[in-house]
Structure formats: structure tokens, C-alpha cells
DSSP file (Angstrom, degrees, kcal/mol; ACC not computed):
  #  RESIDUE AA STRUCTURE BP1 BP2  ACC     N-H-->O    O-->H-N    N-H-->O    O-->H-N    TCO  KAPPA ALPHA  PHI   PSI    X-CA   Y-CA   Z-CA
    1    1 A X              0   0    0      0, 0.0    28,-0.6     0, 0.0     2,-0.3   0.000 360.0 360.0 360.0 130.2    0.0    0.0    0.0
    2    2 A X        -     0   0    0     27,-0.1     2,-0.3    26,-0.1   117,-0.0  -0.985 360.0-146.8-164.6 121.1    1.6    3.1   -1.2
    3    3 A X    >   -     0   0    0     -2,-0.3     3,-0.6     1,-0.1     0, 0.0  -0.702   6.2-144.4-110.0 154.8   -0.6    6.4   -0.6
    4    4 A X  T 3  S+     0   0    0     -2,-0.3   115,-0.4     1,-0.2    -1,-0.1   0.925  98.6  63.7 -66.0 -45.4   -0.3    9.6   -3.5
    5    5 A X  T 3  S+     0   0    0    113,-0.1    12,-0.4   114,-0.0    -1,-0.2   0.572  94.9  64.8 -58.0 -20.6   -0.7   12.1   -0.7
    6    6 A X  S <  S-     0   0    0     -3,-0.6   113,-0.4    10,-0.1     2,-0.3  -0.357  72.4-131.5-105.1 171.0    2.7   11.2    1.3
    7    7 A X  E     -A   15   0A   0      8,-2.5     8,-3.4    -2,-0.2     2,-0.3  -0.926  25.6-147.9-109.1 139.5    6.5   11.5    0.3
    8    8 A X  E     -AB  14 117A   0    109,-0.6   109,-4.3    -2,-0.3     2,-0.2  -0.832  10.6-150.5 -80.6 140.3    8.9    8.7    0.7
    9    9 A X    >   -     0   0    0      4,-2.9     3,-1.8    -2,-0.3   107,-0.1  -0.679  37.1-110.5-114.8-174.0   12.6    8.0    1.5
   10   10 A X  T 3  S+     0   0    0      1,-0.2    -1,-0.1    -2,-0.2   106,-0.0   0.956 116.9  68.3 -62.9 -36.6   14.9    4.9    0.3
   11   11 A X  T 3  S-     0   0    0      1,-0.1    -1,-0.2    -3,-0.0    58,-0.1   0.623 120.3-110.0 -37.7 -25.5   14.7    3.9    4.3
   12   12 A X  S <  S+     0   0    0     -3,-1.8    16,-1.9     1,-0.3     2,-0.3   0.916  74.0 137.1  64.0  50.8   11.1    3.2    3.9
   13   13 A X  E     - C   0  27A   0     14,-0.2    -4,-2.9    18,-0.1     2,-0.4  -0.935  37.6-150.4-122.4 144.7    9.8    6.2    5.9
   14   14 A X  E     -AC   8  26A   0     12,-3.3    12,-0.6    -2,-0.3     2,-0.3  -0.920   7.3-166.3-118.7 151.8    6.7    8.6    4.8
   15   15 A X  E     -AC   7  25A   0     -8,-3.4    -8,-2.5    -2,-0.4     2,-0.4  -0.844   2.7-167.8-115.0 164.4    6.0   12.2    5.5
   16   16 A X  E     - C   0  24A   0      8,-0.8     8,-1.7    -2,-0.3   -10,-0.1  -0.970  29.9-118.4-146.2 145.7    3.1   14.0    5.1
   17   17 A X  E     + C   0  23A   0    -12,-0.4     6,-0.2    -2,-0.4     7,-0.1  -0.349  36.3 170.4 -63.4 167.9    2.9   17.7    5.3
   18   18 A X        +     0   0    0      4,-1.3     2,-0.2     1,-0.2    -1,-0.1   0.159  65.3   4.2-141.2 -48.8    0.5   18.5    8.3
   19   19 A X  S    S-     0   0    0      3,-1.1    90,-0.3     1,-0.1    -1,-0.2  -0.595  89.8 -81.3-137.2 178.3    1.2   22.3    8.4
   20   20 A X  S    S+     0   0    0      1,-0.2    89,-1.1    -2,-0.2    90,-0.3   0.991 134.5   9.4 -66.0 -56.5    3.0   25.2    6.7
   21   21 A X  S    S+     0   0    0     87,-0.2    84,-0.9    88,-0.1     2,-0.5  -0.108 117.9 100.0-123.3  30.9    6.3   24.1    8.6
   22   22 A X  E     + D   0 104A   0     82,-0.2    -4,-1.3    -3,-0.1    -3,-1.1  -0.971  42.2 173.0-122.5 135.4    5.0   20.8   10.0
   23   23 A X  E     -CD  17 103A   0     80,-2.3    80,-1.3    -2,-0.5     2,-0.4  -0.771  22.9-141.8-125.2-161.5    5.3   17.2    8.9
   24   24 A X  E     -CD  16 102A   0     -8,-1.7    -8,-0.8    -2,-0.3     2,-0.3  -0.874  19.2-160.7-145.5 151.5    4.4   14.3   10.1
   25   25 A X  E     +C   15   0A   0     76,-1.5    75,-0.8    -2,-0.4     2,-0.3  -0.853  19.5 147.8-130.3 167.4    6.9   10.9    9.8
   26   26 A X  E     -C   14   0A   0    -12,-0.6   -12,-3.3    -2,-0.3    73,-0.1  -0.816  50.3 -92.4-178.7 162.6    6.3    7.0   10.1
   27   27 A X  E     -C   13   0A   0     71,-0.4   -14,-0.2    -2,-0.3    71,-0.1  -0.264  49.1-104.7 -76.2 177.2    7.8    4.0    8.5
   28   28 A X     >  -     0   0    0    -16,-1.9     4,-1.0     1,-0.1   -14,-0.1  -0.453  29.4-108.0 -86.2 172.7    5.9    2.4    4.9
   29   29 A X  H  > S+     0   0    0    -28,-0.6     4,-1.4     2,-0.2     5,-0.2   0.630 121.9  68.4 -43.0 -41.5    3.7   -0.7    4.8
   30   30 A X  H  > S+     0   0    0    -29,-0.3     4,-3.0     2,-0.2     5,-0.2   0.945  99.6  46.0 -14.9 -73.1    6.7   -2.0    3.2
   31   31 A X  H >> S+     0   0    0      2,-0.2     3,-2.6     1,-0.2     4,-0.6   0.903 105.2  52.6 -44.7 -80.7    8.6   -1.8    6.2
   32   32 A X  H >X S+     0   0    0     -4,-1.0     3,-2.3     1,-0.4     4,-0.7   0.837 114.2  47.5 -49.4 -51.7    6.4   -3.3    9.0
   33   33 A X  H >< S+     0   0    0     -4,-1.4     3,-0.9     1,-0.3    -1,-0.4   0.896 107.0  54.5 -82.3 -33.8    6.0   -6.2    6.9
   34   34 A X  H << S+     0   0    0     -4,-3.0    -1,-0.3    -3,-2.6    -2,-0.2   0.686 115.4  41.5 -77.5 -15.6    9.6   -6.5    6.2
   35   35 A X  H << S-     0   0    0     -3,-2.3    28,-0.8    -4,-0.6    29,-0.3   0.629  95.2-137.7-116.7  27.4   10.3   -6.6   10.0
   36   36 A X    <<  +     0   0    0     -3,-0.9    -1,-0.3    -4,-0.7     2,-0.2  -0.401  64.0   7.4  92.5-161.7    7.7   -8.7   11.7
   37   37 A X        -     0   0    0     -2,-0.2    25,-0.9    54,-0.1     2,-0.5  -0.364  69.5-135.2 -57.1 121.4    6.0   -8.0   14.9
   38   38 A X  E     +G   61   0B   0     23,-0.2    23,-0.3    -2,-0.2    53,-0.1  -0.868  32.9 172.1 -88.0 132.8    6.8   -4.7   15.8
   39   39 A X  E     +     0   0B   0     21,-2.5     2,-0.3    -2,-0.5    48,-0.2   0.593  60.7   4.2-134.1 -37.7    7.5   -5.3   19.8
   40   40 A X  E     -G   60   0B   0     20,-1.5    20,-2.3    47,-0.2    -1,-0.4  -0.966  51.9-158.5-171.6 142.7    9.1   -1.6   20.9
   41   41 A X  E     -G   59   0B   0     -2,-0.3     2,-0.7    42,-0.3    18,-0.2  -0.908   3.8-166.1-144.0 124.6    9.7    1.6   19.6
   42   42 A X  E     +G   58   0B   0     16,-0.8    16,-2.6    -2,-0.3     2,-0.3  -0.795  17.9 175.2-116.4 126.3   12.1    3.9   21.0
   43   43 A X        -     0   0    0     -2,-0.7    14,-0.2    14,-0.2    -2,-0.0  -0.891  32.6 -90.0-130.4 160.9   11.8    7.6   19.8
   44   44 A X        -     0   0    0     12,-0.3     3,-0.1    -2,-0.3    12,-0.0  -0.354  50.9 -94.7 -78.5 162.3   13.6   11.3   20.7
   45   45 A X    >   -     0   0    0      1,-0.2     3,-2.0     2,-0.0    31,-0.2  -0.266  50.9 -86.4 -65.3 144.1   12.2   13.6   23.4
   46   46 A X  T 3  S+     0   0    0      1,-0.2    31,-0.2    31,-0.1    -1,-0.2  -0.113 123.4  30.6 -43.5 163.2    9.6   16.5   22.2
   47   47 A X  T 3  S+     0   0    0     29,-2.1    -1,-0.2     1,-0.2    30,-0.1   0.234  79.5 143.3  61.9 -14.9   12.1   19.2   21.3
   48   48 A X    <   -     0   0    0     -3,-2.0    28,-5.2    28,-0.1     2,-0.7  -0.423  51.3-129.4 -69.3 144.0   15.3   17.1   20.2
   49   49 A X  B     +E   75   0A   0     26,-0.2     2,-0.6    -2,-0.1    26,-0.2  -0.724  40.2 170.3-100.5  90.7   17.0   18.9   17.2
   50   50 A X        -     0   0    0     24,-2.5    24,-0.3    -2,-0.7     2,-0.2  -0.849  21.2-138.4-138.2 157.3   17.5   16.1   14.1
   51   51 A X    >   -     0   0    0     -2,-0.6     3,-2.1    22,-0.2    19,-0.3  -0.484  32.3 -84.9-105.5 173.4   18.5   16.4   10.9
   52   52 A X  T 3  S+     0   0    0      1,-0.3    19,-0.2    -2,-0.2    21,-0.1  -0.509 117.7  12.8-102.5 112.3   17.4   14.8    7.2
   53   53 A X  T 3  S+     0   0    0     17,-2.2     2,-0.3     1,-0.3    -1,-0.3   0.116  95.6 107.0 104.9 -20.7   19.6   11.4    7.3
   54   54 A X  S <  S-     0   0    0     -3,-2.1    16,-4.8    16,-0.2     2,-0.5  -0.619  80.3 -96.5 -94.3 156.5   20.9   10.8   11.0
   55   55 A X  E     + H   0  69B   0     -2,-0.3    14,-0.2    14,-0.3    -4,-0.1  -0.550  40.8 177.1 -75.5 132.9   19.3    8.1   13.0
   56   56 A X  E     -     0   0B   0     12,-2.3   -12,-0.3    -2,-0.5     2,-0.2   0.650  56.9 -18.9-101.7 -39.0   16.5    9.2   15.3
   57   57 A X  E     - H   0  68B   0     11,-1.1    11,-2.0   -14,-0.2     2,-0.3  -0.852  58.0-112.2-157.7-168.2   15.1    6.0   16.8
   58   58 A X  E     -GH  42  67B   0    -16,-2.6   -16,-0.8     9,-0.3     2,-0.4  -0.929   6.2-149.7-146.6 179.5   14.8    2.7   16.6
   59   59 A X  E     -G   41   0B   0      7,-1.2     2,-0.6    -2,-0.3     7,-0.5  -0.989  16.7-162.1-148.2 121.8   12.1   -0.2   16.0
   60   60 A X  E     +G   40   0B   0    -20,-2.3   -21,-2.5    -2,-0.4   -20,-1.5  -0.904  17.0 166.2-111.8 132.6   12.4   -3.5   17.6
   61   61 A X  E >   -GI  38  64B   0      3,-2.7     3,-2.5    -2,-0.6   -23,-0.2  -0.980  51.1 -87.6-159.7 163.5   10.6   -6.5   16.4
   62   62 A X  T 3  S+     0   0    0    -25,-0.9   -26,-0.1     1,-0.4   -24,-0.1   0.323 126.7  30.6 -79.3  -7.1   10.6  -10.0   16.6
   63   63 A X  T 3  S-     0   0    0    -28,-0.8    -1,-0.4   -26,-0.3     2,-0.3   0.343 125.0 -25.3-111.9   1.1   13.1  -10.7   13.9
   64   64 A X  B <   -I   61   0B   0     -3,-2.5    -3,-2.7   -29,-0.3     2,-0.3  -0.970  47.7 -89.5-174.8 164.3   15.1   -7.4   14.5
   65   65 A X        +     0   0    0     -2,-0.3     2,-0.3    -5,-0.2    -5,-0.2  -0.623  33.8 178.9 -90.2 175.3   16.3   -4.2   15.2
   66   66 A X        -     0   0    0     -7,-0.5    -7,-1.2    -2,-0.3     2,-0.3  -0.949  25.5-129.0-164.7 129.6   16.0   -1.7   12.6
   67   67 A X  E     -H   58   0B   0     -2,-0.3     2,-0.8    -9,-0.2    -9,-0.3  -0.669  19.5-137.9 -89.1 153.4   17.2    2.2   13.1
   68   68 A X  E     -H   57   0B   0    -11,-2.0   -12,-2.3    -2,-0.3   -11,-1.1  -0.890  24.3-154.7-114.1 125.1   14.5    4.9   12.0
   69   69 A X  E     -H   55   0B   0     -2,-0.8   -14,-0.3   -14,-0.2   -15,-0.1  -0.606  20.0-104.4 -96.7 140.7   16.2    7.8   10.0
   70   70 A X        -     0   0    0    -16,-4.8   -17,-2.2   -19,-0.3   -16,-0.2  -0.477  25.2-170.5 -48.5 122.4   15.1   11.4    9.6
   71   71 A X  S    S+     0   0    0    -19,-0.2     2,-0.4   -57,-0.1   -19,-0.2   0.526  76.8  24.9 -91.8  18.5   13.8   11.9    6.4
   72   72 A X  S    S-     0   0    0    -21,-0.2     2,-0.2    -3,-0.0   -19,-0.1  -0.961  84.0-112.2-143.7 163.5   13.7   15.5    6.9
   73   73 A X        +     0   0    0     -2,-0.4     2,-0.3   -22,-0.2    33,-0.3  -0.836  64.1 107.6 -93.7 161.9   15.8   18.1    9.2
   74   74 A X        -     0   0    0    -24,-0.3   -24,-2.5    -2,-0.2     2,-0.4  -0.940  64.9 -89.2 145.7-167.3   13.7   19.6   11.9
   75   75 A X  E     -EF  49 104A   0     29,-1.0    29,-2.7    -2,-0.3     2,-0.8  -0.981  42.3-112.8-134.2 133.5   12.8   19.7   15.5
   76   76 A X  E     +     0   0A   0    -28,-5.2   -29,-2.1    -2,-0.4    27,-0.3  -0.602  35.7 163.6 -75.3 134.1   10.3   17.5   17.2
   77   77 A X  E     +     0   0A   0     -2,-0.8     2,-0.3   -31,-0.2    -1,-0.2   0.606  69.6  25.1 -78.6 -27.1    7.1   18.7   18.7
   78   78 A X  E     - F   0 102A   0     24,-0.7    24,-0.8   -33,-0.1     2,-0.3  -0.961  60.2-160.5-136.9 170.6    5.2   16.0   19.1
   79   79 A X  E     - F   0 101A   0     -2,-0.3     2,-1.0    22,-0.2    22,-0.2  -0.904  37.9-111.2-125.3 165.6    6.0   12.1   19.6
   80   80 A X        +     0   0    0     20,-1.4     3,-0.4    -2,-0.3     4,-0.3  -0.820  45.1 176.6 -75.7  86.7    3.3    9.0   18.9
   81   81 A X  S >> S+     0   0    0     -2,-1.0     3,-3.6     1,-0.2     4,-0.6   0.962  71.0  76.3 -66.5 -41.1    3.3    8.3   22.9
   82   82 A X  G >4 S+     0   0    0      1,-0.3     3,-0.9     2,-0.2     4,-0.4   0.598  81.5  64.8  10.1 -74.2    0.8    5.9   21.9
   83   83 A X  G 34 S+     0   0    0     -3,-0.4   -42,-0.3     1,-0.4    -1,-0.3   0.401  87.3  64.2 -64.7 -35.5    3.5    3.6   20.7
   84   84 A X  G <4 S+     0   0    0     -3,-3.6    -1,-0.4    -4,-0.3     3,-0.2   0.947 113.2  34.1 -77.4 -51.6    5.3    2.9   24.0
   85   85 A X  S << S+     0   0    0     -3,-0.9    -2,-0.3    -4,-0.6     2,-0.2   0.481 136.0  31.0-112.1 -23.4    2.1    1.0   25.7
   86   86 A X        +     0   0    0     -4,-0.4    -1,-0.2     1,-0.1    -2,-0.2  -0.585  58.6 160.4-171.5  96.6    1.3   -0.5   21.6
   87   87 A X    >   +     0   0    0      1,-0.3     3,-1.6   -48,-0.2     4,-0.2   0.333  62.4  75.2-100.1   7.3    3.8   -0.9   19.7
   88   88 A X  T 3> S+     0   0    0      1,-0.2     4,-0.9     2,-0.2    -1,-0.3  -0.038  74.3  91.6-102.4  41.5    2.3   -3.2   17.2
   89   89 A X  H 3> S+     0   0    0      2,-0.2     4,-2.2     3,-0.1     8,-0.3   0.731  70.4  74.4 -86.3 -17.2    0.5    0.1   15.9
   90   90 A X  H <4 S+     0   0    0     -3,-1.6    -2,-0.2     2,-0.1     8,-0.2   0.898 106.6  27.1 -53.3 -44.6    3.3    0.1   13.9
   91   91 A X  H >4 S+     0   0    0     -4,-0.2     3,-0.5     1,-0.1    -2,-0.2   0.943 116.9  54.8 -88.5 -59.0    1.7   -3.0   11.7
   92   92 A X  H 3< S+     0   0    0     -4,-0.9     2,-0.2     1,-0.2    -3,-0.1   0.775 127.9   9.1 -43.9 -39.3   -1.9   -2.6   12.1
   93   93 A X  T 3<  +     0   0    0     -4,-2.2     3,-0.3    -5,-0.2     4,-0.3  -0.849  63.0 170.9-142.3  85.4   -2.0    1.0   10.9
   94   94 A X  S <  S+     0   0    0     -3,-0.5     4,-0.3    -2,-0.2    -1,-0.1   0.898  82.7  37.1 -31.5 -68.5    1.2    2.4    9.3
   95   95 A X  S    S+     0   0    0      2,-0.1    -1,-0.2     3,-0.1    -5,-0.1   0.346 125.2  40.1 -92.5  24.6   -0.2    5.7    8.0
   96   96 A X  S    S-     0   0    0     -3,-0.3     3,-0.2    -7,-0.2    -2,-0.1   0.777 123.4  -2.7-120.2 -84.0   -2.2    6.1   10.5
   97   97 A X  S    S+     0   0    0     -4,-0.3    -3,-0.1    -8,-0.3    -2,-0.1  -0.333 120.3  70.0-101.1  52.8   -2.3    5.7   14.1
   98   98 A X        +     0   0    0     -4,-0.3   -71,-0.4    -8,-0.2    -4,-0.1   0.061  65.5 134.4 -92.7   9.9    1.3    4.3   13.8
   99   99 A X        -     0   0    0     -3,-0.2   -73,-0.2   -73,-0.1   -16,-0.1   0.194  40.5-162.4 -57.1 169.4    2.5    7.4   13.0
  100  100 A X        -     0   0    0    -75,-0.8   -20,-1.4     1,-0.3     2,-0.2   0.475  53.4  -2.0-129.3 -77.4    6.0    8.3   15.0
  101  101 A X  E     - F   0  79A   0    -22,-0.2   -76,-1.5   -76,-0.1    -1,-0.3  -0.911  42.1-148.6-130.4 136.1    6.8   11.9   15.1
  102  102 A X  E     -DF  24  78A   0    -24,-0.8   -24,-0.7    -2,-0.2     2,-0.3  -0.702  28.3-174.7 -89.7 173.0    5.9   15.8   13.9
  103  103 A X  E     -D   23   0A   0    -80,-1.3   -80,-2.3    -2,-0.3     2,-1.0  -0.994  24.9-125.4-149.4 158.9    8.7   17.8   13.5
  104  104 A X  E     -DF  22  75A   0    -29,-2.7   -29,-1.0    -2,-0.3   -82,-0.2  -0.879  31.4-160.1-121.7 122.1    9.0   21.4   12.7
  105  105 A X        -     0   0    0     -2,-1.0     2,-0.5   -84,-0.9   -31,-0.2  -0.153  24.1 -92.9 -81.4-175.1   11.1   22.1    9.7
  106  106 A X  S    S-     0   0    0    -33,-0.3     2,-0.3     2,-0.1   -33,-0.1  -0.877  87.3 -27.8 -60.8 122.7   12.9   25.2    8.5
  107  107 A X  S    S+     0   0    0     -2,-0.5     2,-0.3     4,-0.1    -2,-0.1  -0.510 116.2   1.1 110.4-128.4   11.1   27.1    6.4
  108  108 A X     >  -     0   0    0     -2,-0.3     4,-1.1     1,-0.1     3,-0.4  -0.759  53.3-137.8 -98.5 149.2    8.2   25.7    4.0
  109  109 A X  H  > S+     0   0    0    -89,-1.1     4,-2.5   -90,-0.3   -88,-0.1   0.694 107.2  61.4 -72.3 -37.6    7.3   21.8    4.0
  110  110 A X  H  4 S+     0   0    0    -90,-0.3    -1,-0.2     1,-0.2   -89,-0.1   0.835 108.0  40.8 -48.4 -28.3    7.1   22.1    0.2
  111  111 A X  H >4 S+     0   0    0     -3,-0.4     3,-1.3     2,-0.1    -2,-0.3   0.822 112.0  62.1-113.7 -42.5   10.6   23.0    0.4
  112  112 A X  H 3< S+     0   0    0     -4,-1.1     3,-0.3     1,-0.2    -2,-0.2   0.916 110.5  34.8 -33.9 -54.6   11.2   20.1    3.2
  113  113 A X  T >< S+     0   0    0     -4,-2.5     3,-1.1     1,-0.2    -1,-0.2   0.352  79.9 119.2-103.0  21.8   10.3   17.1    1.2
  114  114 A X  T <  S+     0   0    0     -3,-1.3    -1,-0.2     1,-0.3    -2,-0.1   0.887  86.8  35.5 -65.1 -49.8   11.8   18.6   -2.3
  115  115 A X  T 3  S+     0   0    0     -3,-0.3     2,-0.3     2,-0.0    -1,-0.3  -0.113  97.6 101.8 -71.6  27.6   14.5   15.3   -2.4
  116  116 A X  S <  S-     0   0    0     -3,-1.1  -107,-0.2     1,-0.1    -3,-0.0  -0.759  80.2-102.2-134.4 155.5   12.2   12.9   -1.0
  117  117 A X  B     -B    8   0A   0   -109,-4.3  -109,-0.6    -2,-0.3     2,-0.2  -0.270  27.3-137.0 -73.3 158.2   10.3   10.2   -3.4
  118  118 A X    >>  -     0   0    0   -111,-0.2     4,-3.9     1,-0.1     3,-1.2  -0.527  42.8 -85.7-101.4-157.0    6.7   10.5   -4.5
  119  119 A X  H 3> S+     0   0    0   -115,-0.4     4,-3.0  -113,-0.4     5,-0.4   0.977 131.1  49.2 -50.0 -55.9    4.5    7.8   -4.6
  120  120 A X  H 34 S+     0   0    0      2,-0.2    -1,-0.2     1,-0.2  -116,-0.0   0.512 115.5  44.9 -53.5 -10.1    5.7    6.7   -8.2
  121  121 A X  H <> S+     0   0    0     -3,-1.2     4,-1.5     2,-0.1    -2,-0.2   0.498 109.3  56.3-113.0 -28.9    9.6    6.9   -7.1
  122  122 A X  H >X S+     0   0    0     -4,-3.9     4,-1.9     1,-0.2     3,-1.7   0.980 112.1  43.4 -78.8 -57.8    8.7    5.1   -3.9
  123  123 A X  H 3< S+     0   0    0     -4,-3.0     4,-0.4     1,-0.3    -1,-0.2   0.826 115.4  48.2 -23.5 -48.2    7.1    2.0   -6.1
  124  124 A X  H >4 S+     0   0    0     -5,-0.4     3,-3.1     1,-0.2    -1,-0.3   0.980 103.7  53.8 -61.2 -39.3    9.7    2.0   -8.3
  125  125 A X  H << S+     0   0    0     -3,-1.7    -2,-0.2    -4,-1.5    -1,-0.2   0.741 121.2  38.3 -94.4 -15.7   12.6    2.0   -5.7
  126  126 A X  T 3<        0   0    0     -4,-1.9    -1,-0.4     1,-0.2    -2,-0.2   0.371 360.0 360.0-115.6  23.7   10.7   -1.4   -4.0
  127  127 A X    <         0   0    0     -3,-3.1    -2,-0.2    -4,-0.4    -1,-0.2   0.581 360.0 360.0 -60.3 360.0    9.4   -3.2   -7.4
């Protein structure tokens, strides 16, 4: 499942714009399935500072660990707390209430997700 509305990175993470200078992050349906049972998910504190590439978190699951990379630079504002008490939110609902993180970028979100795949570049990059 691969939605028109989101952006993708090679990592298998989506954004969605939310706001003028907010996005929203999460891993693909691609992902969850490729690591199992999602078991724990360890994410940065509201306010941590990360940038478009560095590792952010992590995802633990019953065949692995797996790091979750920025696809964008920004700051967080909010976290999925959710996630800590039900972590298999990751699989049920990916773009949904499995969501991870907002962040507030620099500038415009248009201008945030300008290197990041669309829908058609994310398909391709997992045919």
C-alpha cells in the first residue's frame, strides 16, 4: 500500500505535510511487513533537534532491530506516545495511528520534502 498524498525516502519512511512548517513521519507498509511484529519503539524527546539522514530512533521487532532515519531536518514537537504501551501500531495501521513523530522544519514543508520520493519513485525503488 503506497498512498499519493505522502512523500517517501529509500529507508522506507513517509511524511506528510501536516502544516506550513509541519510534517508528520512514520515507517511504509513495506517496512512493517519486512520486519515482523513490531515489539518496541524507542523515539527522541519532544524538542530534540535532528537532521534529514541521522538516525532518530529505533524499531524492535521480533526478527530485528531496525534504526528509524530522519527523512527531513527539523525539531520535534510531538512524539506517537501511543507507541510505548502499543507498539504493534506500527503493523496494524502504518499511515495512521502508527504514525511516530511531527517535526518542525525550517522554512516551508514544500521546500522540506523537495529530495524525498513520490508515490511513483517510492514503487519503483521497491518493485
Amino acid at each position: 500500500m503506497i498512498r499519493d498524498e505522502l512523500h517517501y525516502t529509500p529507508e522506507h519512511h513517509w511524511v506528510l505535510a501536516t502544516g506550513a512548517d509541519l510534517v508528520r513521519v512514520g515507517v511504509t507498509d513495506y517496512a512493517q511487513n519486512q520486519l515482523g511484529d513490531v515489539v518496541a519503539v524507542e523515539l527522541p524527546d519532544v524538542g530534540t533537534a535532528v537532521r534529514a539522514g541521522d538516525v532518530f530512533g529505533e524499531v524492535e521487532s521480533t526478527k530485528s532491530r531496525s534504526d528509524v532515519v530522519a527523512p527531513v531536518t527539523g525539531e520535534v514537537v510531538v512524539v506517537n506516545t501511543d507507541l510505548a504501551e502499543q507498539p504493534e501500531l506500527v503493523n496494524a495501521d502504518p499511515y495512521g495511528a502508527g504514525w511516530m513523530l511531527e517535526l518542525r522544519v525550517d522554512g516551508r514543508t514544500e521546500d522540506a520534502v523537495l529530495d524525498l520520493l513520490d508515490a511513483a519513485g517510492y514503487a519503483k525503488s521497491i518493485a
